[in-house]
N, C-alpha and C positions, 0 to 999 in steps of 0.2 A: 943712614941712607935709606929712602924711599924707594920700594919698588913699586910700579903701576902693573897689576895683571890686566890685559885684552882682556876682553868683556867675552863672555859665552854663551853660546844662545842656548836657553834651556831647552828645546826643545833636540835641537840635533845634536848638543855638546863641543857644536864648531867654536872658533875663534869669529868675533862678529869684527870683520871687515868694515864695512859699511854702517854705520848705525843709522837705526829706522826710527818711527815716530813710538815704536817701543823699545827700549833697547836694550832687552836680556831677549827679543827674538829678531835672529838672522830675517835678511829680504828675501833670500828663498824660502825660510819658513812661513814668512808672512805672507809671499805668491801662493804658497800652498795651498793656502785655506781656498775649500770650495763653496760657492756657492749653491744655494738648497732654493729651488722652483717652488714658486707660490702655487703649483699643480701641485705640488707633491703633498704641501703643507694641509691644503683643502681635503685631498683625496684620501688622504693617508694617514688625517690627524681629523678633521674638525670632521668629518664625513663619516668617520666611525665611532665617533662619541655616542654614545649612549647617553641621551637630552642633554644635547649641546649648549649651554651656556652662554660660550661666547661666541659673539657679533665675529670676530676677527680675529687670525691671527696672522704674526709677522719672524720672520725667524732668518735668521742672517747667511751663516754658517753649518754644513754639513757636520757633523760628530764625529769624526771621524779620527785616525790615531794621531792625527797633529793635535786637533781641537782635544784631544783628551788631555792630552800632556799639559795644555795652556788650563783646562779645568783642573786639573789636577793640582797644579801647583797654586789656584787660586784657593781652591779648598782646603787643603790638606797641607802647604807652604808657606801660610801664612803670610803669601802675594795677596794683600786687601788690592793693593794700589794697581797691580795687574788685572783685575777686572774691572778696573775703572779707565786704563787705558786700552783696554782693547775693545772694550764697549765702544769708546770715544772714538776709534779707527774703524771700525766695524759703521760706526752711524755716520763717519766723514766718506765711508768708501762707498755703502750699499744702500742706505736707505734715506728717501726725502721723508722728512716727518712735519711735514707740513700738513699733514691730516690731523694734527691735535689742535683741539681750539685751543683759546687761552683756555677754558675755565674746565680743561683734563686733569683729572685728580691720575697721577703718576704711583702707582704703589706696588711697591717690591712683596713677594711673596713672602712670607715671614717663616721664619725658622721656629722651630722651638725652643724655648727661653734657654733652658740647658746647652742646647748644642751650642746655639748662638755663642753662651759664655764659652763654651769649651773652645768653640773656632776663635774669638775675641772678637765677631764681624759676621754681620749676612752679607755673600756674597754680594746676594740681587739687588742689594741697597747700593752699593759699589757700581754694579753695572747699571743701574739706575741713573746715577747721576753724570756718568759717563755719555749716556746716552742724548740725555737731554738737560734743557739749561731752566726746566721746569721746577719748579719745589716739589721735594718727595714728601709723599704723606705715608709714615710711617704707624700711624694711632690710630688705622679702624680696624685694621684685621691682624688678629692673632691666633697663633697655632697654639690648641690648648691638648693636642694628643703626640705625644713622642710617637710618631707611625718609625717603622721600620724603613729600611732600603727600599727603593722600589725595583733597584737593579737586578733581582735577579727576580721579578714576579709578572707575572704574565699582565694582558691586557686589562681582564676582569679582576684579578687579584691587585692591581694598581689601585682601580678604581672604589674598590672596600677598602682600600687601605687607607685611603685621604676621608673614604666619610666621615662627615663629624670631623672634621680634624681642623675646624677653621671659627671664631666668631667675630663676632662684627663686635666692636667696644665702644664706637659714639653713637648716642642719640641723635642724626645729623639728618638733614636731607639731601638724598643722592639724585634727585632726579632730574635739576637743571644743565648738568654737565656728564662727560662721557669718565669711563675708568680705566685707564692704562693699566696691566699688571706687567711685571717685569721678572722673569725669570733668568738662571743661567743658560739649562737647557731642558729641554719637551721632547718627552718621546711620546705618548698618549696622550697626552694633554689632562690624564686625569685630575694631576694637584690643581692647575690652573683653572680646568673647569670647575674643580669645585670649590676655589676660590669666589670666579663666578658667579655660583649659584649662592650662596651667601649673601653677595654684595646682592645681587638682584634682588632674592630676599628681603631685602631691607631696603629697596625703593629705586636702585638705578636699572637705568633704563638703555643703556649701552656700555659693554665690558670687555675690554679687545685685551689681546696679550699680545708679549714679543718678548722674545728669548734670544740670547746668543746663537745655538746650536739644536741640531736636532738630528739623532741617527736615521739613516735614511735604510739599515737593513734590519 
């Protein structure tokens, strides 16, 4: 004899009544998510970069203790497939992305090779493709320094921490089209900018990011 157990939402550990367009998270969990002001993002992120890089950015989601638990288990639960749907809900709810031309090169921030293996998946490729119905380009930028956490390191110490920690790997030219980066989530913007400044480096001429989430204290 088969028993079926009701589905559980990981975030509150309820019984999921209702199933959503994700369904290991409840409809009050998924009301919960707040959204996070393009003032905030400007003011609070791109405004106090130290030589801003990027053109733009775009961010969905506050960081907050719902959105952690959903990082959490994307990173650390070996949910690939849940950062690919919540991307996918996040770009169906919040954001028109009708500002990418066709010829936007889409590229997820890259892991370092090691961790990559150890997690089996970069998150941001997942939320990548989630996002948009664009081809990921995964072959020009690679993380060539194991940096540490960034979580527990201040603004300036973020941003030495990603130096150096990024190369370009094709001989290509970047300058007829714009560069999507895609991350989980940005608190400083350091990694991304100096994702960035890399690609710029090497010939492109507009480099916007957009993330999942981002803490707002």
């Amino acid at each position: 004899m088969q028993i079926l157990y009701p589905p559980v939402c990981i975030i509150c550990d309820k019984i999921i009544d209702q199933i959503t367009d994700i369904k290991i998270i409840c409809p009050e969990c998924l009301a919960a998510l707040k959204p996070i002001s393009k003032e905030f993002i400007q003011n609070e992120i791109l405004n106090r970069l130290k030589d801003c890089f990027l053109d733009e950015l775009f961010v969905y989601y506050q960081f907050d203790e719902v959105f952690q638990k959903i990082i959490y288990q994307i990173k650390y639960g070996k949910m690939n497939k849940l950062a690919f749907h919540i991307a996918k809900y996040a770009a169906n709810a919040r954001l028109d992305v009708s500002f990418l031309e066709k010829n936007t090169l889409v590229i997820p921030v890259p892991l370092f090779p090691q961790r990559e293996k150890e997690r089996g998946y970069n998150q941001s490729s997942y939320i990548a493709k989630g996002l948009f119905e664009a081809e990921i380009c995964e072959d020009l930028l690679e993380r060539i320094k194991n940096t540490r956490s960034q979580t527990a390191l201040n603004r300036e110490e973020r941003r030495e921490n990603v130096q150096q920690a990024f190369l370009f790997k094709k001989n290509v030219s970047l300058i007829e089209g714009s560069i999507l980066l895609v991350d989980d989530v940005v608190t400083t913007g350091a990694t991304m900018n100096e994702c960035a400044r890399v690609l710029k480096e090497n010939g492109a001429l507009n480099v916007m990011g957009i993330a999942l989430a981002a803490p707002i204290e």
